[in-house]
PDB file with one MODEL, atoms N, CA, C and O in Angstrom:
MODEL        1
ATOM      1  N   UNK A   1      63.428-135.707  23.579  1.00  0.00           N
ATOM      2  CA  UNK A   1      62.662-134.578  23.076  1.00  0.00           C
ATOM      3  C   UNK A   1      61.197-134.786  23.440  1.00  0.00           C
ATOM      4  O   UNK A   1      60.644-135.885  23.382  1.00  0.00           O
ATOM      5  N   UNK A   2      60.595-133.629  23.829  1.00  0.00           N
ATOM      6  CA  UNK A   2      58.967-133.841  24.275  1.00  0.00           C
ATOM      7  C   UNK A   2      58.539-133.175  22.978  1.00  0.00           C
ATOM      8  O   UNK A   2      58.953-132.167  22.404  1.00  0.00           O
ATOM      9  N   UNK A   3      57.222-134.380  22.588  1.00  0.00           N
ATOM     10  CA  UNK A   3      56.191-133.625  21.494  1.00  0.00           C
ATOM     11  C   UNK A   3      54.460-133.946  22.514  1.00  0.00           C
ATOM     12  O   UNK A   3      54.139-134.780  23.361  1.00  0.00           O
ATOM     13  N   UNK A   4      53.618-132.607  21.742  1.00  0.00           N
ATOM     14  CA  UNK A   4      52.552-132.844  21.521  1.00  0.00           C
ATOM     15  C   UNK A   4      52.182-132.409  20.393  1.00  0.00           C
ATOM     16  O   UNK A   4      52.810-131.618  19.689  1.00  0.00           O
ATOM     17  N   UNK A   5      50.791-133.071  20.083  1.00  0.00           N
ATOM     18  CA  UNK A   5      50.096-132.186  18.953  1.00  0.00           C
ATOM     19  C   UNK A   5      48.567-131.896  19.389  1.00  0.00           C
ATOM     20  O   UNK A   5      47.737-132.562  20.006  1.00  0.00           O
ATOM     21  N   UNK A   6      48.553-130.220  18.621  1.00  0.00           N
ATOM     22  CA  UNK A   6      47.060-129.772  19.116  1.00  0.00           C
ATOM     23  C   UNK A   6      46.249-130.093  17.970  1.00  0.00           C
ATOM     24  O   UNK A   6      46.637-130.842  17.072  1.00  0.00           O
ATOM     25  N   UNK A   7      45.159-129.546  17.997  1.00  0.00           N
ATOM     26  CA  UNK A   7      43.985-129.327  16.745  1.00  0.00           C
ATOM     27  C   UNK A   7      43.858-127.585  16.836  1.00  0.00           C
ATOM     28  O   UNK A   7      43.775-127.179  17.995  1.00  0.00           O
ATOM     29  N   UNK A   8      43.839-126.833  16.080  1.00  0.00           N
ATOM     30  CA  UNK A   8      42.773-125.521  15.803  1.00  0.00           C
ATOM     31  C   UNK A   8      42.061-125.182  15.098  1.00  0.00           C
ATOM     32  O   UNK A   8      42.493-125.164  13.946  1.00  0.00           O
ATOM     33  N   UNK A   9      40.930-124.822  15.243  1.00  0.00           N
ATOM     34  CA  UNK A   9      40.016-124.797  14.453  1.00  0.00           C
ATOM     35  C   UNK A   9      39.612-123.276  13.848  1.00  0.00           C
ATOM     36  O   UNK A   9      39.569-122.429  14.740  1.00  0.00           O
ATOM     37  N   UNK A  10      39.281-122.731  12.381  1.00  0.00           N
ATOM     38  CA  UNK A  10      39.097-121.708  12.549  1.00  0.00           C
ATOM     39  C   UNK A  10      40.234-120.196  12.342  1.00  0.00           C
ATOM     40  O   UNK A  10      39.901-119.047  12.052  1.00  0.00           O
ATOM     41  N   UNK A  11      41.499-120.701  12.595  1.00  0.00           N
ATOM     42  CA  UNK A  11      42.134-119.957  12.901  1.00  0.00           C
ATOM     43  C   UNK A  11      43.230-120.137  11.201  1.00  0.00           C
ATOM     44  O   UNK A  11      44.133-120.973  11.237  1.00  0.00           O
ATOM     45  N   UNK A  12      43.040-119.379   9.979  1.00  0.00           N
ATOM     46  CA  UNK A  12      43.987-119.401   9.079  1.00  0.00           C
ATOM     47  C   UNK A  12      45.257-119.910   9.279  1.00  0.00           C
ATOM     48  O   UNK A  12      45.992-119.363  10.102  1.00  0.00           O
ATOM     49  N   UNK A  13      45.646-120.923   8.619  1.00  0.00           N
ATOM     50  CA  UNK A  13      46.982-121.335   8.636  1.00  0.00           C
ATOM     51  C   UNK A  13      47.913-120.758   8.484  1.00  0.00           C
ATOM     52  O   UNK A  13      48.795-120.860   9.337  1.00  0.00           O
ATOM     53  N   UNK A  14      48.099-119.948   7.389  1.00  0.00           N
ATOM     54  CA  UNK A  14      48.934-118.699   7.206  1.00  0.00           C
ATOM     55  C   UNK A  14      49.412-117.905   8.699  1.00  0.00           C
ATOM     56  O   UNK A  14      50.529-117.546   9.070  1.00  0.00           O
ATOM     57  N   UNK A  15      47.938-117.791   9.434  1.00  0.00           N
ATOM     58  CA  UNK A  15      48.275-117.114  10.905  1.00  0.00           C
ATOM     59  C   UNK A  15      49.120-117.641  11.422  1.00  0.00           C
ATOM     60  O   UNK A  15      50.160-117.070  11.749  1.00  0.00           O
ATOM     61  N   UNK A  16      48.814-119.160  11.671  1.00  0.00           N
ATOM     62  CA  UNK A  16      49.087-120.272  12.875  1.00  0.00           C
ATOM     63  C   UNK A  16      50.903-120.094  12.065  1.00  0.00           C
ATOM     64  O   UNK A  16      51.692-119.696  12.922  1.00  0.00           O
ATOM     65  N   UNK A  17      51.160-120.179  11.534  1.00  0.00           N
ATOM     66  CA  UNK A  17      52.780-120.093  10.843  1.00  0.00           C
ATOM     67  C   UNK A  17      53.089-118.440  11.065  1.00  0.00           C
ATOM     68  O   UNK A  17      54.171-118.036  10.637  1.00  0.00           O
ATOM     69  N   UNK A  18      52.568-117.887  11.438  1.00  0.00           N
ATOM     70  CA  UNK A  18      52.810-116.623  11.761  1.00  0.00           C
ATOM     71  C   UNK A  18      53.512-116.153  13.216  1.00  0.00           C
ATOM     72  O   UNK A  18      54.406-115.366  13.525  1.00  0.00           O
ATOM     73  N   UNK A  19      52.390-117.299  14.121  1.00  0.00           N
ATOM     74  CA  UNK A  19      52.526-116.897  15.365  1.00  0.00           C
ATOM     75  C   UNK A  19      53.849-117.863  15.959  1.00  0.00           C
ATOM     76  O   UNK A  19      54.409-117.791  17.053  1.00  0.00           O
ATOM     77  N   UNK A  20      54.027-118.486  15.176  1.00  0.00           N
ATOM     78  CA  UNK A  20      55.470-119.578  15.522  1.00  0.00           C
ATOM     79  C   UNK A  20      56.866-118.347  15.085  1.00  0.00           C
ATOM     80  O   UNK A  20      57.884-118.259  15.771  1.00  0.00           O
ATOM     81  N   UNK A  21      56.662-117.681  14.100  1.00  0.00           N
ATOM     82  CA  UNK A  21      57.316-116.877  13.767  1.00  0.00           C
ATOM     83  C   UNK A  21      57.416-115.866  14.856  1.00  0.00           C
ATOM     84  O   UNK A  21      58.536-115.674  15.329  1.00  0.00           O
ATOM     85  N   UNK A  22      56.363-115.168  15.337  1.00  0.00           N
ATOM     86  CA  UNK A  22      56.732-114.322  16.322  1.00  0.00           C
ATOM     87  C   UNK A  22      56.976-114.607  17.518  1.00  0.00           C
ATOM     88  O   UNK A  22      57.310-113.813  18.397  1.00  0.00           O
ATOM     89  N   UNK A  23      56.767-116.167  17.647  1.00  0.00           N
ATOM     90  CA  UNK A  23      57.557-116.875  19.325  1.00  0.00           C
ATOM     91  C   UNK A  23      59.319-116.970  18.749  1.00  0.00           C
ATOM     92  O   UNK A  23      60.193-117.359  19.523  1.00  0.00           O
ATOM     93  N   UNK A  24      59.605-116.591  17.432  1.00  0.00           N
ATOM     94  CA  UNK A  24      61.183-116.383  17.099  1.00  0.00           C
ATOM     95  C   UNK A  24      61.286-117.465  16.140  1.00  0.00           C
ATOM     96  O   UNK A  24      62.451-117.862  16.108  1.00  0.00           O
ATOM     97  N   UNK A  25      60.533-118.096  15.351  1.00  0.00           N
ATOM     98  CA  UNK A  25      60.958-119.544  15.109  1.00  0.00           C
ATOM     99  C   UNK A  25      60.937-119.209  13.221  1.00  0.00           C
ATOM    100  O   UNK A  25      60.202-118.426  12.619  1.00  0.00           O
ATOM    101  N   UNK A  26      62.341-120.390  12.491  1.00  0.00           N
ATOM    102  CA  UNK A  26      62.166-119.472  11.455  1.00  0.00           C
ATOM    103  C   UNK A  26      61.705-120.735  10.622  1.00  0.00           C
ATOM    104  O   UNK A  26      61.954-121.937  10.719  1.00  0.00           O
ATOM    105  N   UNK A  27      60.779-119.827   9.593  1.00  0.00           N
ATOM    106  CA  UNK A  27      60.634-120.711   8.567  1.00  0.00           C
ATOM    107  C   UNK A  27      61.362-121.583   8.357  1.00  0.00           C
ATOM    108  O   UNK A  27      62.477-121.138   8.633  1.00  0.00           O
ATOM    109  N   UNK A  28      61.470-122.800   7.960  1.00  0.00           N
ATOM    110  CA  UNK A  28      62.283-124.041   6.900  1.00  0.00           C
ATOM    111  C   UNK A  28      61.579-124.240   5.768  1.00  0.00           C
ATOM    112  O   UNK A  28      61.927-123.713   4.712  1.00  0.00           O
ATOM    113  N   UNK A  29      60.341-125.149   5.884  1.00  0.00           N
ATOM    114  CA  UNK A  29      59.531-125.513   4.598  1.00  0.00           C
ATOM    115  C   UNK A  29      58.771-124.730   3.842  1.00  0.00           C
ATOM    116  O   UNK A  29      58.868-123.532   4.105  1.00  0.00           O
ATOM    117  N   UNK A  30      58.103-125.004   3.053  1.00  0.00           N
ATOM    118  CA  UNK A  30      57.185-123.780   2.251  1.00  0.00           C
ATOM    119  C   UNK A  30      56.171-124.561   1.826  1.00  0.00           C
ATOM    120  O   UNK A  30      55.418-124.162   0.938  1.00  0.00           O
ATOM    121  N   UNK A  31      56.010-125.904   2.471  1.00  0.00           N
ATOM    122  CA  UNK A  31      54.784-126.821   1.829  1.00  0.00           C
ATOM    123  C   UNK A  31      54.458-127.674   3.123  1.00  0.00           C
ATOM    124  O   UNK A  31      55.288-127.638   4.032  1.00  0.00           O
ATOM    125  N   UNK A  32      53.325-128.431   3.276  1.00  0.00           N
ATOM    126  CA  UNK A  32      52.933-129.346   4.506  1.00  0.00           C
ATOM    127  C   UNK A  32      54.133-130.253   4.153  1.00  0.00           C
ATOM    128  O   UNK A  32      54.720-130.377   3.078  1.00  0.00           O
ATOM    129  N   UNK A  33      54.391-131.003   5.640  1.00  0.00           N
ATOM    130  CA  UNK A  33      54.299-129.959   6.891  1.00  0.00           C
ATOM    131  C   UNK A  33      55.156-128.428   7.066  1.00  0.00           C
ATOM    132  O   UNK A  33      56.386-128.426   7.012  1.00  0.00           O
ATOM    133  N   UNK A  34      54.598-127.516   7.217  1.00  0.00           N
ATOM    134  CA  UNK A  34      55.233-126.762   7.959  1.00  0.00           C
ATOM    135  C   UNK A  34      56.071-126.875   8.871  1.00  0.00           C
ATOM    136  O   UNK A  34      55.954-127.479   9.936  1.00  0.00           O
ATOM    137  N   UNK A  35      57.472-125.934   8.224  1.00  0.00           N
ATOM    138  CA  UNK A  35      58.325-126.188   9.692  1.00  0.00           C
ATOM    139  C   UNK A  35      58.558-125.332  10.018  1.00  0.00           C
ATOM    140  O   UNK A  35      59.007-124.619   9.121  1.00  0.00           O
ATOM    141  N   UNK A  36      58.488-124.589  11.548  1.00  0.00           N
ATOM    142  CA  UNK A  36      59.290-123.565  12.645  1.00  0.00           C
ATOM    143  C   UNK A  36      60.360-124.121  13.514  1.00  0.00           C
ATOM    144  O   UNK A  36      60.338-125.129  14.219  1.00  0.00           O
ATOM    145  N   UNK A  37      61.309-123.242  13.310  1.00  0.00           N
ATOM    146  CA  UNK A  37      62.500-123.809  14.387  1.00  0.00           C
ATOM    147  C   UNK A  37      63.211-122.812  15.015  1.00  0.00           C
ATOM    148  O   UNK A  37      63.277-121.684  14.526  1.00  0.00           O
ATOM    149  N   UNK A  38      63.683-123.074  15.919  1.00  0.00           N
ATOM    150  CA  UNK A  38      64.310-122.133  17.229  1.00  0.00           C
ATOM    151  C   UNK A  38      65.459-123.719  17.314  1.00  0.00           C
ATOM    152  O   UNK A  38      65.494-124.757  16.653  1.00  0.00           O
ATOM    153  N   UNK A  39      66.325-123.148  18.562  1.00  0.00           N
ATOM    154  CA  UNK A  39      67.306-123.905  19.125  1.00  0.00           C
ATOM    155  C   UNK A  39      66.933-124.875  19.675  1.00  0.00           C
ATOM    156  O   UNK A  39      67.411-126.007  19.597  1.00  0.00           O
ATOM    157  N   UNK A  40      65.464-124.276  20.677  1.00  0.00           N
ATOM    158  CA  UNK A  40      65.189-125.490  21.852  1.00  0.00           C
ATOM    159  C   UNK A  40      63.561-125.632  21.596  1.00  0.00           C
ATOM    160  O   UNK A  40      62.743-125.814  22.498  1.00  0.00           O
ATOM    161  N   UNK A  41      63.243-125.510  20.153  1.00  0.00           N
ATOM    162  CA  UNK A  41      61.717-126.235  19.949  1.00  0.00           C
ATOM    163  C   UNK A  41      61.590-126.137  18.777  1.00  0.00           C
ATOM    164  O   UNK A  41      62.492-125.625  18.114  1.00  0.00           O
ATOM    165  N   UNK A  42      60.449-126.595  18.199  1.00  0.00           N
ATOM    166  CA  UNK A  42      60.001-127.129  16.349  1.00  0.00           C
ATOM    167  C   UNK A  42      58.817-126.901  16.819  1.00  0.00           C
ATOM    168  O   UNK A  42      58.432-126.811  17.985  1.00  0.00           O
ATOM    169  N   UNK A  43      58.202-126.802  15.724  1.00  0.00           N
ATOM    170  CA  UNK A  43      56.842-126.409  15.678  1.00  0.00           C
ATOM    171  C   UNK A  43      56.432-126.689  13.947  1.00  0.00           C
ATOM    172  O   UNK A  43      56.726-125.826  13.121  1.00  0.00           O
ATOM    173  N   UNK A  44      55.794-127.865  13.567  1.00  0.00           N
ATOM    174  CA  UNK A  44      55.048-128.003  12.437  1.00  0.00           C
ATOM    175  C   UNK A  44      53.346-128.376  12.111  1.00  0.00           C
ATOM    176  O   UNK A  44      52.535-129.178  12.575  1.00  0.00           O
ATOM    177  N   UNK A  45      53.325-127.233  10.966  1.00  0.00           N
ATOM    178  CA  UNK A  45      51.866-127.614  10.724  1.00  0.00           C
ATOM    179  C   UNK A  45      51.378-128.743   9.949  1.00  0.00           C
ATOM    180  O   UNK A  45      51.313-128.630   8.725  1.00  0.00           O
ATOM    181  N   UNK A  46      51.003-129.895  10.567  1.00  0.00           N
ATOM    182  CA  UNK A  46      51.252-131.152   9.731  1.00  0.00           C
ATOM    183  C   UNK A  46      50.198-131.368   8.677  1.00  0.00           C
ATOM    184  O   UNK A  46      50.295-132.289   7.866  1.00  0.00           O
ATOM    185  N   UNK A  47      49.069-130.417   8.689  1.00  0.00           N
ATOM    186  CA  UNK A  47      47.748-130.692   7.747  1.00  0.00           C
ATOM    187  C   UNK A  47      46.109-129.721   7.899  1.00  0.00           C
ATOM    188  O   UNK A  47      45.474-129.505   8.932  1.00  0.00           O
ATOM    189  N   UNK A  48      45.895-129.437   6.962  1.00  0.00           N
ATOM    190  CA  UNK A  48      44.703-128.623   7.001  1.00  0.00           C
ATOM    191  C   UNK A  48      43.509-129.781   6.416  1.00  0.00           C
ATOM    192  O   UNK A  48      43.644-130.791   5.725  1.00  0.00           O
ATOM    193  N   UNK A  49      42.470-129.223   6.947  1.00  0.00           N
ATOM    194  CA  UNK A  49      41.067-129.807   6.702  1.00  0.00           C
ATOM    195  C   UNK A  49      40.205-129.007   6.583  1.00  0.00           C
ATOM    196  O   UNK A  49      40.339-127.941   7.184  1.00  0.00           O
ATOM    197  N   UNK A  50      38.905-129.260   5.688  1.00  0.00           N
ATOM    198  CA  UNK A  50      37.883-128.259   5.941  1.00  0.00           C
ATOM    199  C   UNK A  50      36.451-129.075   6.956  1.00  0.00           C
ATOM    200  O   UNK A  50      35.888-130.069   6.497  1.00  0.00           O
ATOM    201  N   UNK A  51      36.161-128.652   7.912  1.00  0.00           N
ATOM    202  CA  UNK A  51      35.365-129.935   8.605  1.00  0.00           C
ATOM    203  C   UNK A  51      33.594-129.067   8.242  1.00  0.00           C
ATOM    204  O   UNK A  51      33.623-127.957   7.711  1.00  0.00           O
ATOM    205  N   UNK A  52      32.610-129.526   8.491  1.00  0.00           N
ATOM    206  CA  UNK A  52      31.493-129.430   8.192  1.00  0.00           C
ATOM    207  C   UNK A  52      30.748-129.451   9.345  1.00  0.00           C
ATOM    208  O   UNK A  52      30.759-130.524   9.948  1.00  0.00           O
ATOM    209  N   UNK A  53      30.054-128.484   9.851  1.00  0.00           N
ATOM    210  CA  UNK A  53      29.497-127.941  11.413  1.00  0.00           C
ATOM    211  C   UNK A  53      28.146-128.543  10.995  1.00  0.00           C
ATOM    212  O   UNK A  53      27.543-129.549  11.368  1.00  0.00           O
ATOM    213  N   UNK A  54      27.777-127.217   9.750  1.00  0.00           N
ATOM    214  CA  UNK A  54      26.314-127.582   9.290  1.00  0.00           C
ATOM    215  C   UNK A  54      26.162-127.906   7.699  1.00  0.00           C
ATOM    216  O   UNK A  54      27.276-128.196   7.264  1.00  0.00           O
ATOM    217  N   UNK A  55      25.627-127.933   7.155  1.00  0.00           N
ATOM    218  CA  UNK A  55      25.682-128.361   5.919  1.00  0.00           C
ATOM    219  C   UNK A  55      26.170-126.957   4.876  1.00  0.00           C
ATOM    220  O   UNK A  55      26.622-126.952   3.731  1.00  0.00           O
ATOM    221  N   UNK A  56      25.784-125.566   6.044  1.00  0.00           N
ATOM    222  CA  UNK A  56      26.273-124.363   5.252  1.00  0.00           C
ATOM    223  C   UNK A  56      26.677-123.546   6.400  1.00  0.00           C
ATOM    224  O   UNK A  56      26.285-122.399   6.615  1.00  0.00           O
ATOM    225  N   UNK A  57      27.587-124.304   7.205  1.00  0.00           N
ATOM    226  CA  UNK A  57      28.454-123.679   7.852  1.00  0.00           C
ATOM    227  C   UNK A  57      29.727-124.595   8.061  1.00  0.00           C
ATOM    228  O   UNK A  57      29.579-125.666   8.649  1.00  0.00           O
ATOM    229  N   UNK A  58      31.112-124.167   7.547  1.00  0.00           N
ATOM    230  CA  UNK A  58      32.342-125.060   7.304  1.00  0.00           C
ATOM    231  C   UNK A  58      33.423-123.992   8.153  1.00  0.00           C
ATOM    232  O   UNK A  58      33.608-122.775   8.116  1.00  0.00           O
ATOM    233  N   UNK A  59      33.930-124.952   8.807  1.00  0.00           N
ATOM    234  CA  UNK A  59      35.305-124.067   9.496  1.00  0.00           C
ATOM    235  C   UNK A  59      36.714-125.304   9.117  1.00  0.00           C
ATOM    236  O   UNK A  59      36.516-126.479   8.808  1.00  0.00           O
ATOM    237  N   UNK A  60      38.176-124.600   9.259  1.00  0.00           N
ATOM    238  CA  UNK A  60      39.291-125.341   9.176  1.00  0.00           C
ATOM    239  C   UNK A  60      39.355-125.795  10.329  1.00  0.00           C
ATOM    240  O   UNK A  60      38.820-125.376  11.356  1.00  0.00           O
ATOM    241  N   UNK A  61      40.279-127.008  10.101  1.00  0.00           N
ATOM    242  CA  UNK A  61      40.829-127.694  10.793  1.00  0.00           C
ATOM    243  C   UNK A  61      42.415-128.092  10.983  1.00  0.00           C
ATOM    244  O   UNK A  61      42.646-129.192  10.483  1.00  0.00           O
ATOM    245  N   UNK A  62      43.421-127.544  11.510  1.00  0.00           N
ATOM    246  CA  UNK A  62      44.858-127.693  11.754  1.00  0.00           C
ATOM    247  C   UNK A  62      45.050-128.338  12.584  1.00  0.00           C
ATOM    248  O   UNK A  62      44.738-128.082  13.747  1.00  0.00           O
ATOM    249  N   UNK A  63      45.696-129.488  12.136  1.00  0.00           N
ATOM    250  CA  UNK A  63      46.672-130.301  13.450  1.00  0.00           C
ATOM    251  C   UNK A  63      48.445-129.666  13.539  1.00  0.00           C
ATOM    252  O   UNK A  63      48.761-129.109  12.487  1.00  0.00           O
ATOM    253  N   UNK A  64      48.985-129.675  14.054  1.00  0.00           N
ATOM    254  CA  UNK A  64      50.026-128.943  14.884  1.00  0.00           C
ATOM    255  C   UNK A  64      50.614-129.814  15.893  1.00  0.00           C
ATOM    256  O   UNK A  64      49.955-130.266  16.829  1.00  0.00           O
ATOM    257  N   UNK A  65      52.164-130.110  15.660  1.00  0.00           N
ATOM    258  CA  UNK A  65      52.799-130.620  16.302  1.00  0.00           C
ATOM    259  C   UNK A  65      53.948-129.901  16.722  1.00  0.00           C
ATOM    260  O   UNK A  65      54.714-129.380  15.911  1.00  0.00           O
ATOM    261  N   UNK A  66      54.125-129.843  18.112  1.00  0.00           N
ATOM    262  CA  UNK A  66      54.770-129.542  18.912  1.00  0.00           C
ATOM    263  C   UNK A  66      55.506-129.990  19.314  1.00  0.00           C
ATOM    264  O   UNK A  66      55.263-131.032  19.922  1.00  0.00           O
ATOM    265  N   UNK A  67      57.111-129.417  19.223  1.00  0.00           N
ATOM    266  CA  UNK A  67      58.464-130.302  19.671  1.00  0.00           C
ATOM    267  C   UNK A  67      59.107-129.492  20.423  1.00  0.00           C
ATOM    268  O   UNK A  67      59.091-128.277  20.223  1.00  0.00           O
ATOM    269  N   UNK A  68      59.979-130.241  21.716  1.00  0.00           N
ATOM    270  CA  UNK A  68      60.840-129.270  22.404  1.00  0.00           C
ATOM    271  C   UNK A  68      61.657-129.968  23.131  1.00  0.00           C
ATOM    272  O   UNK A  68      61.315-131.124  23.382  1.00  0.00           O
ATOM    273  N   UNK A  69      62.888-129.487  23.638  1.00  0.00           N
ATOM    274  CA  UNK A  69      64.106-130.233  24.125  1.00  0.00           C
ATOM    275  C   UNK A  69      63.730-130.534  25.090  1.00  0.00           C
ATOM    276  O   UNK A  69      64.505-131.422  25.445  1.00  0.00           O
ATOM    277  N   UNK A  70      62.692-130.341  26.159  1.00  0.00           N
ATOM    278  CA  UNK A  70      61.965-131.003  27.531  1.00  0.00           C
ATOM    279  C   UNK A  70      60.956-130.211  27.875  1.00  0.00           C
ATOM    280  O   UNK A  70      60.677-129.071  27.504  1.00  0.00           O
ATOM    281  N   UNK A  71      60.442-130.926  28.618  1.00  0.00           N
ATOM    282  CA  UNK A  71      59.372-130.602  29.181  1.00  0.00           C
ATOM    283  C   UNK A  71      58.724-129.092  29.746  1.00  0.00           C
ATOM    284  O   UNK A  71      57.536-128.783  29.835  1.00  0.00           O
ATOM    285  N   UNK A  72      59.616-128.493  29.999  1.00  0.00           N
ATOM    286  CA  UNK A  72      59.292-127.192  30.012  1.00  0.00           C
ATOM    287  C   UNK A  72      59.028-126.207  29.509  1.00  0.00           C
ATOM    288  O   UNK A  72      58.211-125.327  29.783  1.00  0.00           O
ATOM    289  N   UNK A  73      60.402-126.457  28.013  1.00  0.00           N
ATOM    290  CA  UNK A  73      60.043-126.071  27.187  1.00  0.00           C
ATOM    291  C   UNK A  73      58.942-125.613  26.346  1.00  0.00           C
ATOM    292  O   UNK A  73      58.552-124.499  25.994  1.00  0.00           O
ATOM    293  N   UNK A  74      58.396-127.317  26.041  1.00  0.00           N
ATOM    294  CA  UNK A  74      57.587-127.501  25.431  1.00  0.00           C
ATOM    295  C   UNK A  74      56.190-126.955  26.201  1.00  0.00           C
ATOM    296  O   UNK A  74      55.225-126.716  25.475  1.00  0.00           O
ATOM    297  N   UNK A  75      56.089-126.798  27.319  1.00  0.00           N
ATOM    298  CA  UNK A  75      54.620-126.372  28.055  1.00  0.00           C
ATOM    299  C   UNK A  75      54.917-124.804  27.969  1.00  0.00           C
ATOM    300  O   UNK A  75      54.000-123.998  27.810  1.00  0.00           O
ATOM    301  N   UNK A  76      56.012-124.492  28.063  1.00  0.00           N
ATOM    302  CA  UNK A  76      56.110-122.740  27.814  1.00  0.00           C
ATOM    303  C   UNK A  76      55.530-122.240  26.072  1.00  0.00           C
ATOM    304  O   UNK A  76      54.876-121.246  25.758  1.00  0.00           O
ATOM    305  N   UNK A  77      56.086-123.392  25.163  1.00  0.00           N
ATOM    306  CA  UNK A  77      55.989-123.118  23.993  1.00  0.00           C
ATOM    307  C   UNK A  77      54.103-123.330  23.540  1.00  0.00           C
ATOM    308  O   UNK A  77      53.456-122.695  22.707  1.00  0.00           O
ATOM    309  N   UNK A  78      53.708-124.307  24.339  1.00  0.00           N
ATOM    310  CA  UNK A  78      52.720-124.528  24.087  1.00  0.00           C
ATOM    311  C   UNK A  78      51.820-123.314  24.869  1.00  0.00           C
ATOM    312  O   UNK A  78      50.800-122.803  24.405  1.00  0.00           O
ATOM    313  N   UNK A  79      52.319-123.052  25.892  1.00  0.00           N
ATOM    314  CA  UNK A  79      51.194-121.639  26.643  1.00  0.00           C
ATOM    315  C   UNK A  79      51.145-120.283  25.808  1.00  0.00           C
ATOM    316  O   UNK A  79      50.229-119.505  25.538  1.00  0.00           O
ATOM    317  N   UNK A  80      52.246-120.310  25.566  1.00  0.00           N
ATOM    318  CA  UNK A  80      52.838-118.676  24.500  1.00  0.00           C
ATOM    319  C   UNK A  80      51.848-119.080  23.182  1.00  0.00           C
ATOM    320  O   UNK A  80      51.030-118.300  22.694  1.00  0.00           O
ATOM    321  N   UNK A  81      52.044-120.189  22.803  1.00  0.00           N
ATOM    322  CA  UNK A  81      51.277-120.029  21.444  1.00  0.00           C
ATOM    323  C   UNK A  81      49.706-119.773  21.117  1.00  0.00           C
ATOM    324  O   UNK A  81      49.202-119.207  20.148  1.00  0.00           O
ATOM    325  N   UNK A  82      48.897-120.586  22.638  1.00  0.00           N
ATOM    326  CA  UNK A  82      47.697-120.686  22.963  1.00  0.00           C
ATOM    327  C   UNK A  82      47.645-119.383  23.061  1.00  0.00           C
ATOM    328  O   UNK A  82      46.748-118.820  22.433  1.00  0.00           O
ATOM    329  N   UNK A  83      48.660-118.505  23.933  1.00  0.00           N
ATOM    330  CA  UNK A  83      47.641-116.668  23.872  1.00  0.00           C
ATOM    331  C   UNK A  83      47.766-115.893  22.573  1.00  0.00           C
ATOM    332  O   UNK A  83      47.277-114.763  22.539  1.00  0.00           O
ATOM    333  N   UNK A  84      48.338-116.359  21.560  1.00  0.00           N
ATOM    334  CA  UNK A  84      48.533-115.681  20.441  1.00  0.00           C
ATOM    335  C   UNK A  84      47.071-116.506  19.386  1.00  0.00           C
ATOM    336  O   UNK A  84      46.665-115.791  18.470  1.00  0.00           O
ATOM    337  N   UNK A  85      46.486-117.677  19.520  1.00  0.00           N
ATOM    338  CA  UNK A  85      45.597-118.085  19.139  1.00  0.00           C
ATOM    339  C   UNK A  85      44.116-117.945  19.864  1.00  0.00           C
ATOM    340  O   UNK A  85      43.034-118.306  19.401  1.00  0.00           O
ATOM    341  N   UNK A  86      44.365-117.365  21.036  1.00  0.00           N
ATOM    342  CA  UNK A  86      43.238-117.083  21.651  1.00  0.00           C
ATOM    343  C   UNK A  86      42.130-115.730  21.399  1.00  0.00           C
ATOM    344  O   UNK A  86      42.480-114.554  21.311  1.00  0.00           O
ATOM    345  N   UNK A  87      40.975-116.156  21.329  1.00  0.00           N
ATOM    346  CA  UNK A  87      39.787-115.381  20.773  1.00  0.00           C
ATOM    347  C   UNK A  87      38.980-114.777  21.249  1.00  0.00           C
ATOM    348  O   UNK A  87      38.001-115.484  21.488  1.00  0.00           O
ATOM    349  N   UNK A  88      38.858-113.739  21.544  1.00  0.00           N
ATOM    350  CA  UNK A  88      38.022-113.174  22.538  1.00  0.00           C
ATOM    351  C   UNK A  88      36.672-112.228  21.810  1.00  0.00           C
ATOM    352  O   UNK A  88      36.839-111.044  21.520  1.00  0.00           O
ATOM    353  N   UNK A  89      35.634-112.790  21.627  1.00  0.00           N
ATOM    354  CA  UNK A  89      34.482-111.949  21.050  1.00  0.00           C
ATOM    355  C   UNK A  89      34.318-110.936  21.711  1.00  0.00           C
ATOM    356  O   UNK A  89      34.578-111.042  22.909  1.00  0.00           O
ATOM    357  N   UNK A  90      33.898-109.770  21.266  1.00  0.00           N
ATOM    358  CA  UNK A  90      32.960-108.600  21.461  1.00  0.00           C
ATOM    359  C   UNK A  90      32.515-107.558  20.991  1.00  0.00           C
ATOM    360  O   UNK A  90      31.680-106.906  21.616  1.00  0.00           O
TER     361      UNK A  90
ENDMDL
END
């Protein structure tokens, strides 16, 4: 089995368990870690943080681990998820 794990910053956890959901993946847990599952990948949210930029500016912090039956998988699962977390100002 191939894992990675990312960081995101910023982005509600609630979301980040959202967007595993709409790559098809179903709930299991209801407490850290988070679990998403499909046939041929996992996806858990292993922990939230609040990190400190400035002394009055605070953003989250999610680590996220990524599981998948190989390698391809897992880089497909990981690209699909990056455009559903991706931010585009304007």
């Amino acid at each position: 089995m191939s894992m990675q794990e990312l960081e995101f910053r910023g982005i509600n956890r609630k979301h980040l368990g959202m967007y595993f959901e709409e790559l098809g993946g179903k709930q299991i847990t209801k407490n850290f870690p988070y679990v998403y599952k499909t046939e041929n990948w996992c996806g858990e949210i292993i922990s939230e943080a609040e990190l400190s930029i400035t002394s009055t500016f605070k953003v989250n912090s999610v680590q996220i681990r990524f599981k998948a039956v190989n390698e391809n998988t897992l880089n497909k699962l990981i690209k699909d998820y990056r455009v559903k977390t991706r931010r585009i100002g304007g």
